[in-house]
C-alpha positions in Angstrom: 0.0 0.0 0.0 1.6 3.2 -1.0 2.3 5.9 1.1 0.0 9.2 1.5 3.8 10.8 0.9 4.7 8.8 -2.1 1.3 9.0 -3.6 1.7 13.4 -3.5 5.2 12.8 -4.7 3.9 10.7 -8.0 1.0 13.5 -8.3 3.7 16.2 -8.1 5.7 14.5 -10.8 3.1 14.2 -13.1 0.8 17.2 -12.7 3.6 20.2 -11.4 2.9 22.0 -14.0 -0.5 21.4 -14.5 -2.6 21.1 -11.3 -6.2 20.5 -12.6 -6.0 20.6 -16.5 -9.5 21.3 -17.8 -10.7 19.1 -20.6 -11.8 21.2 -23.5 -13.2 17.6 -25.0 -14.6 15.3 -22.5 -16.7 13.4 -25.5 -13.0 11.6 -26.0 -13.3 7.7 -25.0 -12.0 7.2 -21.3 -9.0 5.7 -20.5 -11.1 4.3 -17.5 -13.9 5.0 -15.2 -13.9 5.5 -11.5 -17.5 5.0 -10.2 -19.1 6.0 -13.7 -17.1 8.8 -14.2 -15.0 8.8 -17.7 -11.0 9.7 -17.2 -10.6 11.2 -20.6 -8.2 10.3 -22.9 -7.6 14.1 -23.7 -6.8 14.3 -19.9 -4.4 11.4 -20.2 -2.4 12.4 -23.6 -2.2 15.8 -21.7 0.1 14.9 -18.9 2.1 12.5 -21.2 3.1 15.3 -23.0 4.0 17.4 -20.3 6.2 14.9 -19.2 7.7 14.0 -22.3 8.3 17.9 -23.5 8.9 19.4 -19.9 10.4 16.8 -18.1 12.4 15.1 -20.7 10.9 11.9 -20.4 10.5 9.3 -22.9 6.6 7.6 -24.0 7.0 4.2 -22.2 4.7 1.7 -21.3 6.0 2.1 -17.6 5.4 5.8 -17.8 1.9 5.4 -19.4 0.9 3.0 -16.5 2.3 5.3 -14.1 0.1 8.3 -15.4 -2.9 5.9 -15.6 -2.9 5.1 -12.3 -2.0 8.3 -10.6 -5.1 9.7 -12.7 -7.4 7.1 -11.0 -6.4 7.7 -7.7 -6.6 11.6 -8.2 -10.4 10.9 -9.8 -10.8 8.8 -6.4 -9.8 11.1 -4.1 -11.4 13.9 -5.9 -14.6 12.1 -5.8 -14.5 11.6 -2.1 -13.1 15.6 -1.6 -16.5 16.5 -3.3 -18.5 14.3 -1.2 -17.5 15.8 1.9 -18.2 19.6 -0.1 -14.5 20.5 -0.4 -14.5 22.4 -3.1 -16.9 24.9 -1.8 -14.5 25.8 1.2 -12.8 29.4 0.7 -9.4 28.2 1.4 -10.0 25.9 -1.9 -11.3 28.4 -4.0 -8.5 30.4 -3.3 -6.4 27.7 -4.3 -7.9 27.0 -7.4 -7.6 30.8 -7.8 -4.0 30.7 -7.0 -3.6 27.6 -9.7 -5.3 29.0 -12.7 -3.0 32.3 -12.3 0.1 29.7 -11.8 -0.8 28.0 -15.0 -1.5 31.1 -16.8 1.7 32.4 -16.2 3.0 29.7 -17.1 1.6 29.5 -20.2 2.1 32.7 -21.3 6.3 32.2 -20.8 6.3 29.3 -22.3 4.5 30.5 -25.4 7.2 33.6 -25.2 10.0 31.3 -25.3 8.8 29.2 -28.1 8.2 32.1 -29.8 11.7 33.8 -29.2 13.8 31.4 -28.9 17.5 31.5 -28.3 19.9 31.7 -31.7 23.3 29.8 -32.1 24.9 33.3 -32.8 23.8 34.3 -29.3 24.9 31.5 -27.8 28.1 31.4 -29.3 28.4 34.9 -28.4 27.4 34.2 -24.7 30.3 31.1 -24.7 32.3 33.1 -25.9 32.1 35.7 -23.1 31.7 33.3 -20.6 35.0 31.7 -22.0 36.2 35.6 -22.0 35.5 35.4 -18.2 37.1 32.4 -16.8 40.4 33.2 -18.6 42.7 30.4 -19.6 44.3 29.1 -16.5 43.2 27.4 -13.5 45.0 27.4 -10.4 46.4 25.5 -7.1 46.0 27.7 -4.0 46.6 27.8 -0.7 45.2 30.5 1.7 45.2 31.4 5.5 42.0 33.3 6.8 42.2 35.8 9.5 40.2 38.4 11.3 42.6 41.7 10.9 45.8 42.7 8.9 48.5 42.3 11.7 47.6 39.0 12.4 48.2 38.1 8.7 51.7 40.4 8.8 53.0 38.0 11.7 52.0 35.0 9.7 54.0 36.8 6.5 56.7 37.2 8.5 57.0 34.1 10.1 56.5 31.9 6.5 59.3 34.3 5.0 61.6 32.7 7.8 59.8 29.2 7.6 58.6 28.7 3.9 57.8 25.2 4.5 54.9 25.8 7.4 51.9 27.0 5.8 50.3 23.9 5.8 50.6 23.7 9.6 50.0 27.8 10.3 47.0 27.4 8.2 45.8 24.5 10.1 46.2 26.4 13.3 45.1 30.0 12.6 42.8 29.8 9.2 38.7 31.0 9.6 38.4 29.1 6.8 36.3 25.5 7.6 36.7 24.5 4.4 40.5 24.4 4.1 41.7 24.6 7.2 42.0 20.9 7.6 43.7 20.5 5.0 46.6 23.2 5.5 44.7 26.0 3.5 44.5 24.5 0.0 41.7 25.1 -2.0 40.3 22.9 -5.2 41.7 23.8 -8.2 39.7 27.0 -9.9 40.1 29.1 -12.2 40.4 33.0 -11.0 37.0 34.2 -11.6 35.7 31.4 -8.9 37.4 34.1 -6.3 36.0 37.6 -5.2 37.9 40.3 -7.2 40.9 41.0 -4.5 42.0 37.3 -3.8 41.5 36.3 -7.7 43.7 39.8 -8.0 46.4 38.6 -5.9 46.4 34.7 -7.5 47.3 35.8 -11.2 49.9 38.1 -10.2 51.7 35.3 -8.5 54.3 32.9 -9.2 53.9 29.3 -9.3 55.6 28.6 -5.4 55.3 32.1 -4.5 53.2 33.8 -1.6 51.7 37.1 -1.5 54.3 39.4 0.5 51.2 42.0 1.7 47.8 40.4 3.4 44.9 40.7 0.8 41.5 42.0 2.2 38.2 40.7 1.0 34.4 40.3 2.3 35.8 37.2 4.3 38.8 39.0 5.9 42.5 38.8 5.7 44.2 35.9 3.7 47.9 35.0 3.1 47.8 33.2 -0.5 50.4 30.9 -1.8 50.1 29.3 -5.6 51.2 25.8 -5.6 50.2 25.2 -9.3 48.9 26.6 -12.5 47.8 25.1 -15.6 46.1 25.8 -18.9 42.1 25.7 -18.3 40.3 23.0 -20.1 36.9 24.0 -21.0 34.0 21.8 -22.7 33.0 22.5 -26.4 30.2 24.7 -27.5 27.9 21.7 -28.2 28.2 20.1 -24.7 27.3 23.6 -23.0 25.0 24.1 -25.5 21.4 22.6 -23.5 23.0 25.3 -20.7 23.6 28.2 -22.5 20.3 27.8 -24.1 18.5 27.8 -20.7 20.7 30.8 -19.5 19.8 32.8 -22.7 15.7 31.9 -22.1 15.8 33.0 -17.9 17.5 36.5 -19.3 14.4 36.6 -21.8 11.9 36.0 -19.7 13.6 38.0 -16.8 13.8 41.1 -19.1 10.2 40.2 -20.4 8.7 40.7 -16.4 10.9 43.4 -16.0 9.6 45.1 -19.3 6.0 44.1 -17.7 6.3 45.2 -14.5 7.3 49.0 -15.2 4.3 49.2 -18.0 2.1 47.9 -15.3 0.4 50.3 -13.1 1.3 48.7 -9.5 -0.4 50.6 -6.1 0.4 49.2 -3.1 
């Protein structure tokens, strides 16, 4: 017997973007009946669809079975809700208020994107200054994370007469949780991973070299040593291309309920 949690997870994967999909023909045969009430098949082809444009899934018999029986026990249920006058409650007119707005909107910005949809010259041109941004290299650093700027002199001072320590000064005096177990170092990144001052501070060193002046950021004050460079190795246009497409669409649609919003007359 499935669980009332696993039965609103199943109804959530199917119907998200649809919550009660009105049938415009309910003279289409049923794909079954729940106490003489058709299911229609308009209904059922409906959420297939969904699933198979908006979810990326493929037509299956499992998936088909699936929708099948999640649209029985929704007729079920929704049976029994109207027995017991549920849908005359405010609360669930508001939320079929709340629904039909949801599914409005999203109807409308998916209609905009279809109809405006991203060109390869734009995505080149967004790679291409994505690329722009991340530069060429990626690097190997360490860091040390303290409060104020004297603490990370002494620390300066006392690397420049013991080189071979950061590991364990980082380890005792580093803020940062993330490295300070493991003597300061940090995953390899390119620069633009780092706020401006610390990404600053990485490209003007030397491979083995530390910065001789603390570096201040958001964070606080870091001593940065480069253990390695090397050239950054990016993927190809075509295997970003799924992402910059999305990217390019959110910006549309972004600029589209910004463009909305100040040709709307809003009074609060």
């Amino acid at each position: 017997m499935p669980s009332l949690k696993s039965f609103l997870a199943a109804s959530g994967l199917l119907f998200a973007s649809v919550c009660h999909a009105q049938d415009s023909s309910v003279l289409t045969k049923p794909v079954a009946t729940v106490n003489g009430v058709g299911i229609p098949e308009s209904r059922f082809e409906f959420v297939l669809k969904q699933n198979m444009s908006q979810r990326g899934m493929s037509d299956s018999p499992e998936l088909r079975s699936n929708i099948k029986e999640t649209l029985i026990n929704q007729e079920i249920i929704s049976q029994a809700a109207s027995k017991k006058g549920l849908e005359n409650t405010a609360d669930f007119k508001i939320m079929m208020d709340l629904s039909k707005r949801q599914n409005l909107v999203n109807a409308y910005l998916h209609q905009y994107v279809s109809t405006h949809p991203a060109t390869d010259a734009e995505m080149h041109q967004e790679f291409d200054k994505i690329k722009a941004h991340m530069g060429s290299k990626e690097y190997k650093v360490r860091h040390i994370l303290v409060k104020t700027e004297d603490e990370a002199k002494k620390l300066i001072s006392e690397l420049k007469k013991h080189p071979g320590n950061f590991a364990k000064l980082a380890a005792e005096n580093s803020l940062d949780p993330g490295s300070k177990a493991t003597g300061g170092e940090l995953d390899w990144a390119p620069a633009s991973n780092f706020v401006k001052p610390f990404a600053d501070a990485v490209t003007h060193l030397k491979k083995g070299q530390m910065t001789s002046e603390p570096v201040q950021t958001p964070f606080g004050w870091h001593v940065i040593k480069l253990d390695d460079e090397k050239a950054l190795k990016l993927p190809s246009f075509e295997q970003v291309k799924p992402q910059l497409e999305q990217r390019i669409e959110q910006e549309r649609v972004q600029k589209l309920i910004a463009d909305l919003r100040a040709a709307a007359k809003v009074e609060e």
